[in-house]
C-alpha positions in Angstrom: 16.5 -65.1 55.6 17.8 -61.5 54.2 18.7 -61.3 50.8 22.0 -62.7 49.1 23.9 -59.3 48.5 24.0 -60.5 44.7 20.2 -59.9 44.5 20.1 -56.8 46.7 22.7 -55.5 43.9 21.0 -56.5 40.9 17.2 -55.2 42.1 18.0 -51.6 43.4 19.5 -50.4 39.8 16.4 -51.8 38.2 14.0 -49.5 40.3 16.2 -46.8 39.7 16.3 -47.0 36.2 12.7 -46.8 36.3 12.4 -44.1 38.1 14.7 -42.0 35.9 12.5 -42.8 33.0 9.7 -41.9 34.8 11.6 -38.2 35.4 13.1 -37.8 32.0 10.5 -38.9 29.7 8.8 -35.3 30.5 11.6 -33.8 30.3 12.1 -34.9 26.9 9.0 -34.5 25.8 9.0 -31.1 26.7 12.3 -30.0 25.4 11.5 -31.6 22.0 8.1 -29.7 21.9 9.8 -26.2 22.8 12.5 -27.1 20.2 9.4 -27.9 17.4 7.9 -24.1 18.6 11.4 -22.3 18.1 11.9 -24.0 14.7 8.4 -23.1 13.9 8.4 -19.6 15.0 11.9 -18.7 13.1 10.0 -20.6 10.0 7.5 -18.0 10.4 9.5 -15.0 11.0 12.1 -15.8 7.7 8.9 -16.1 5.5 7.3 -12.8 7.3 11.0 -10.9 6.5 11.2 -12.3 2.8 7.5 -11.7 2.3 8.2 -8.1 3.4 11.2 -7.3 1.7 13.2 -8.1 -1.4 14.8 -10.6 0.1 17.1 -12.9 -1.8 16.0 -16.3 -0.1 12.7 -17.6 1.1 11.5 -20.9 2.6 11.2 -24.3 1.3 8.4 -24.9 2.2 5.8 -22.1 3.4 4.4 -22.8 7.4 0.4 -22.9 7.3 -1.3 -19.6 7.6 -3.6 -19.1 10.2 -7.9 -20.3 9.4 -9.6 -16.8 7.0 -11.0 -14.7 9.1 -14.8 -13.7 8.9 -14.0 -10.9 6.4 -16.6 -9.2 3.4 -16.8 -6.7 1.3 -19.1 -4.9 3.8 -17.1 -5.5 6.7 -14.9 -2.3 8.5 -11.0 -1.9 7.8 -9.2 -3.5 10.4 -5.7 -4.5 12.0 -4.2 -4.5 14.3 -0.6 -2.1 15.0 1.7 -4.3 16.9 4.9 -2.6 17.6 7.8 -0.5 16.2 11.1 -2.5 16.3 14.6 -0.9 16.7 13.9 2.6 17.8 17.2 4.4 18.0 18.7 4.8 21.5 18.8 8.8 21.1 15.2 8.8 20.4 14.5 6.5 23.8 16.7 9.5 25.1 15.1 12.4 24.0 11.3 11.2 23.8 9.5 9.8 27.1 6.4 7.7 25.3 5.2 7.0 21.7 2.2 7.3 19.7 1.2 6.9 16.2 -1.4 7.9 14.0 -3.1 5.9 10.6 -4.6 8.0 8.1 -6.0 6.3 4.5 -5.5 8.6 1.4 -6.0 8.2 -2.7 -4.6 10.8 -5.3 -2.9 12.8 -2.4 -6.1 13.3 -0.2 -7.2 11.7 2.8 -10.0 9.5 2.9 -9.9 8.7 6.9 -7.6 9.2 9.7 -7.3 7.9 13.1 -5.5 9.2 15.8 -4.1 7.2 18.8 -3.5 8.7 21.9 -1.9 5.7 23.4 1.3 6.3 24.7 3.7 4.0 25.6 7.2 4.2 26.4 9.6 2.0 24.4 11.2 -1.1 26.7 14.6 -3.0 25.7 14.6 -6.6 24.5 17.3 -7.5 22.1 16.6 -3.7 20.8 14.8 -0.8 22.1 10.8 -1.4 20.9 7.4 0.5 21.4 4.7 -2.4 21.8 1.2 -1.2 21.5 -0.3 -4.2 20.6 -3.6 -1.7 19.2 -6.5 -2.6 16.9 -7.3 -0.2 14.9 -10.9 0.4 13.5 -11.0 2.3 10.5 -15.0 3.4 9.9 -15.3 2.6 6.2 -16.6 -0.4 4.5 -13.9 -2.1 2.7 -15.9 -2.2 -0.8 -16.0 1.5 -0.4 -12.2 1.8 -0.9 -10.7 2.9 -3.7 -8.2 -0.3 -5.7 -5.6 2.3 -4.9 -5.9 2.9 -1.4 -3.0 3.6 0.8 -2.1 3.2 4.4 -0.1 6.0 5.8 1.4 5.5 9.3 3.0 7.7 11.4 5.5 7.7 14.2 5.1 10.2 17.1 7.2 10.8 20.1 6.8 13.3 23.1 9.8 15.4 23.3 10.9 15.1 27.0 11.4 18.5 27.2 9.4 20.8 25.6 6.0 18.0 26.2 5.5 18.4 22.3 4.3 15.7 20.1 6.7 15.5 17.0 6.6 13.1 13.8 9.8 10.7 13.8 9.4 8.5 11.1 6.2 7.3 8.8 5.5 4.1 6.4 3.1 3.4 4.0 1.8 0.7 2.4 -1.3 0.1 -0.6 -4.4 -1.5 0.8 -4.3 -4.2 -2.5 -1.4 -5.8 -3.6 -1.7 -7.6 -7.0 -5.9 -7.0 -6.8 -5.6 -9.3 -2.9 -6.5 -7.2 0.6 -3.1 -6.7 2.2 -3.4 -10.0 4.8 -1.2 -11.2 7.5 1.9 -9.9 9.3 3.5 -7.3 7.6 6.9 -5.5 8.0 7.0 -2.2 7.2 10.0 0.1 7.3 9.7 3.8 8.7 11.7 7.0 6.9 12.4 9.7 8.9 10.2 12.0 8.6 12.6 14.8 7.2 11.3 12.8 3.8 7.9 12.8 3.9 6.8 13.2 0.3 4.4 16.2 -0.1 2.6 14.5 -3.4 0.7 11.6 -4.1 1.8 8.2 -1.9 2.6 5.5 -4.1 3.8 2.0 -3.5 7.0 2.9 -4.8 7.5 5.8 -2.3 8.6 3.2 0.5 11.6 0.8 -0.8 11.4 -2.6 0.0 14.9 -3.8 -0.4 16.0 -4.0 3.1 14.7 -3.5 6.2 15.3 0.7 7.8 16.5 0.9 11.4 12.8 1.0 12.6 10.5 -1.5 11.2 7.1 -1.6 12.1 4.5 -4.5 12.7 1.2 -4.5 11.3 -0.8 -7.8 11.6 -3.8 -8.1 9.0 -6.7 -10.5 9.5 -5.9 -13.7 7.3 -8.5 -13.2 4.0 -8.4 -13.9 0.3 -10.8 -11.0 -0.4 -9.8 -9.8 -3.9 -10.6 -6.4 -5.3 -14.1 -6.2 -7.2 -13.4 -3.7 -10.1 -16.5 -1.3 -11.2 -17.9 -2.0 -14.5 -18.5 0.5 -16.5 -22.5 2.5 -16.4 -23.9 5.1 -17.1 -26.5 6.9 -15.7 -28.2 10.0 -17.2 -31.0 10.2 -14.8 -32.4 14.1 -14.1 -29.7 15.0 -17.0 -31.1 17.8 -19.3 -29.2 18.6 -22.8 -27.5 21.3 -22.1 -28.2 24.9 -24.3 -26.0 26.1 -27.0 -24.3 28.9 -24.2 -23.6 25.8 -22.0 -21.9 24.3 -24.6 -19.7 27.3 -25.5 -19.3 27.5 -21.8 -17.5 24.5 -21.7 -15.7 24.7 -24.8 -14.3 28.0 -23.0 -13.1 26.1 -19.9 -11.5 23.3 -22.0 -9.0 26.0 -23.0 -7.8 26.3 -19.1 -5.5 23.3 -20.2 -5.2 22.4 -15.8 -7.6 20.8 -13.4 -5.8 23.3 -10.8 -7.2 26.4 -12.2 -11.0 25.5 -12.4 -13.1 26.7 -9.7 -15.2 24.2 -8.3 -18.2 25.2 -9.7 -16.7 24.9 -13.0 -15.6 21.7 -12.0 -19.7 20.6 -11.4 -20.4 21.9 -14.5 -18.4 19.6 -17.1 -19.4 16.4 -14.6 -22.7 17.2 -14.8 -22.5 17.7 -18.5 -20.1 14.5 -18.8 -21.6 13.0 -21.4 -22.6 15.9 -23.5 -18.7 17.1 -23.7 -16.2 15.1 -26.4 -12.7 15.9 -28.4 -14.2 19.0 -29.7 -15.7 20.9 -27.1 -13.7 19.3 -24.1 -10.5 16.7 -23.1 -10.8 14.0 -21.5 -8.4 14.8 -18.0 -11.0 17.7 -17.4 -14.3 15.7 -17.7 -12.3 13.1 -15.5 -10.7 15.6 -12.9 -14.0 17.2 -12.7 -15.6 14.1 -10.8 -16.3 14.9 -7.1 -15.1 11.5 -5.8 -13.3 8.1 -6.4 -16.5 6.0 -5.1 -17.6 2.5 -7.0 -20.5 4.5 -8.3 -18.9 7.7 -9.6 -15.5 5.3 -10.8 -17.9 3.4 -12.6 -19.5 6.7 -14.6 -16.1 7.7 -14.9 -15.1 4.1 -17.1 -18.2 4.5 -18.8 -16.9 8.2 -20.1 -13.5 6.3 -20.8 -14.8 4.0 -23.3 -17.0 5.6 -25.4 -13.9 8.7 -25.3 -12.6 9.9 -28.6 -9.0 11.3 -28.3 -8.6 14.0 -30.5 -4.6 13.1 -30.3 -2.6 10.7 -28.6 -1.1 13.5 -26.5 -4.5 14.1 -25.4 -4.1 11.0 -22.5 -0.8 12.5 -21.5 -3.0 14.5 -18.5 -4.2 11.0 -17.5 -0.6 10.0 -16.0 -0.4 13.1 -13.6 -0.7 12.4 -9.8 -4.3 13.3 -9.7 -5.5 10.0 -11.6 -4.2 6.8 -9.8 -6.9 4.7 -10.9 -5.0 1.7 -12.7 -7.5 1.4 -15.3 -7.5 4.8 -16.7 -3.6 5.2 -16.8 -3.8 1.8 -19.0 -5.7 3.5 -21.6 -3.7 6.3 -21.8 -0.9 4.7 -22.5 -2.5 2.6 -24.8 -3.3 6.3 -26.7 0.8 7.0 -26.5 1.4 4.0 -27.9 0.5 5.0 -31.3 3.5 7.9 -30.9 6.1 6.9 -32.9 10.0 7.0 -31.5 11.2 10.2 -32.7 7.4 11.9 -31.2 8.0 9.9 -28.0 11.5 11.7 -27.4 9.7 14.4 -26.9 7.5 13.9 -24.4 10.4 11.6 -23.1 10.7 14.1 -19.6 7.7 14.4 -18.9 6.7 10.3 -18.6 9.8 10.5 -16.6 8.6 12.2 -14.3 5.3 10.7 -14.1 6.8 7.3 -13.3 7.1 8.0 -10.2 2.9 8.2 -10.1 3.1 4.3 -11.6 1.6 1.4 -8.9 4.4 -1.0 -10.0 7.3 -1.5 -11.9 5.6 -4.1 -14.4 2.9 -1.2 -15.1 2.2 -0.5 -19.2 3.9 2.8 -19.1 6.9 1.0 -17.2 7.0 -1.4 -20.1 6.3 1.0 -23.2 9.0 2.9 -21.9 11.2 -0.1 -21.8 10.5 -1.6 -25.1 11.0 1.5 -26.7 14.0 1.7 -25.3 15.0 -1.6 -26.9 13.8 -0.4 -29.9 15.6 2.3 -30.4 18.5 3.6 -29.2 17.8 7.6 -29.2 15.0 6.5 -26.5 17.4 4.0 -24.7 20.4 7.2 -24.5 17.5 9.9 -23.3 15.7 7.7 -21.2 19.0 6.6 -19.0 19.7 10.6 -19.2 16.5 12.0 -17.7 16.4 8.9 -15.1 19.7 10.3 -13.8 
């Protein structure tokens, strides 16, 4: 006999119900794990942004960085150069591919550079964006870089009409932040290059309290590697005591007052003689200036000169703060000398820490906070202080 229409009615709907879970249950499970990835990956792009930029919110909780990568002391400089965000329509316009270039400098020279000839031209998404997606190999050891180190990066574009390669826009950024090798994504934001400084780069050359109309993308391998700082040593192998005429020598080109106007020769003379020269017949910015490099072994002859140094005055540290000693270290102890100014000697000099604040790795750096609690102690120092900012 056929099934009673009752049973007919009440069995069909029970298959199909199955079968629609059987459908949907993918479905969901899908949609729920592409809904987890998006909330994930906005996670990771708010604490990127705030970790980049002065921002006035961050996460609750930070998302889990990525495993350390396989990084020493001896290993190469690497990252990798992702893309530049936001390129300006008229530049898309007027400039058919773009490149960029990394160069690594200290105390205003370069250390490295490397050039990429990889040009690309920049493709719409939300905004107009160069995507190189490049690795770059930088052919140092990363213990042989100066504490002080910065990245320079620069943004090329081939004018579509005359086939020139011009500079749009550069960033920089130091290699260790708070003593830690710069690690992970990093936003960076590009000046035109109409303002690229001509003097020593310094963290506080690129502002970091809100994002320029092109940012660019660096991602760093994931590493805790904290900076090793020289201790101090000297070495006076092969040095001979130098003759009375070497010593008026020097005493004669310790009266030149400027690293710019020894020769270099003059400049291997009072290293070599480095520990033979003191407050009488030499000052201390010459002996220092005079060293041919910023390498762990020469930095670390360089600290042992610093601590056994008599200043003759405390203005005799003042030529430690000019661009041409970055080194952390050695700018501490010469503040340390100013300290012993008192207010009304400080006014004087007042200008010219000014302008050497601009030199300073960060704004919690001992000059930065002489300067401030002098201001709070007096308020002659508070009134020229605000007046020579300006």
């Amino acid at each position: 006999m056929p099934p009673c229409p009752a049973r007919r009615h009440t069995e069909l709907p029970a298959v199909t119900k199955n079968s629609l879970q059987s459908v949907e249950t993918p479905d969901k499970v899908l949609i729920e794990a592409a809904v987890t990835e998006l909330s994930m990956a906005i996670s990771c792009l708010i604490h990127v942004y705030s970790s980049s930029f002065d921002a006035n919110f961050q996460l609750a909780s930070i998302p889990k960085s990525p495993s350390c990568a396989d990084i020493s002391p001896d290993s190469q400089l690497s990252f990798t150069i992702f893309a530049a965000h936001n390129i300006p329509e008229a530049w898309v316009n007027s400039y058919k591919v773009f490149s960029f270039t990394c160069l690594l400098t200290y105390a205003g020279k370069t250390i490295c550079q490397v050039k990429i000839c990889k040009n690309i031209p920049a493709k719409r998404s939300f905004f107009f964006l160069a995507d190189w997606n490049e690795k770059i190999n930088f052919p140092l050891r990363i213990k042989a870089l100066p504490r002080e180190t910065m990245l320079t990066i620069k943004l090329l574009g081939v004018n579509s009409a005359s086939k020139s390669t011009e500079v749009l826009a550069w960033t920089c950024s130091p290699l260790y932040q708070k003593e830690r090798l710069i690690h992970g994504t990093v936003l960076l934001s590009m000046t035109l290059h109409s303002t690229l400084t001509t003097t020593m780069i310094t963290p506080g050359i690129c502002s970091t309290d809100t994002p320029t109309s092109v940012t660019l993308q660096i991602d760093f391998p994931e590493t805790n590697l904290e900076f090793i700082k020289p201790e101090p040593e000297e070495r006076r192998d092969h040095l001979e005591e130098p003759t009375k005429d070497c010593l008026k020598h020097i005493t004669r080109l310790s009266q030149t007052h400027s690293l710019l106007l020894l020769s270099e020769q003059q400049r291997r003379i009072l290293w070599f003689y480095r520990y033979y020269c003191n407050n009488q017949n030499c000052s201390l910015p010459l002996v220092l200036g005079s060293a041919p490099s910023w390498d762990r072994t020469t930095v670390s002859e360089m600290y042992a000169v610093l601590k056994t140094w008599r200043f003759s005055s405390p203005l005799e540290a003042l030529g430690l703060l000019t661009f041409s000693f970055p080194d952390q270290d050695i700018r501490k102890t010469a503040v340390q000398q100013i300290e012993n100014l008192s207010n009304d000697e400080l006014l004087e000099y007042l200008p010219q820490l000014v302008q050497v604040l601009k030199f300073e790795w960060s704004l919690e750096s001992p000059l930065v906070k002489l300067l401030l609690n002098r201001s709070l102690q007096s308020i002659q120092v508070a009134h020229q202080l605000y007046c020579n900012d300006g």
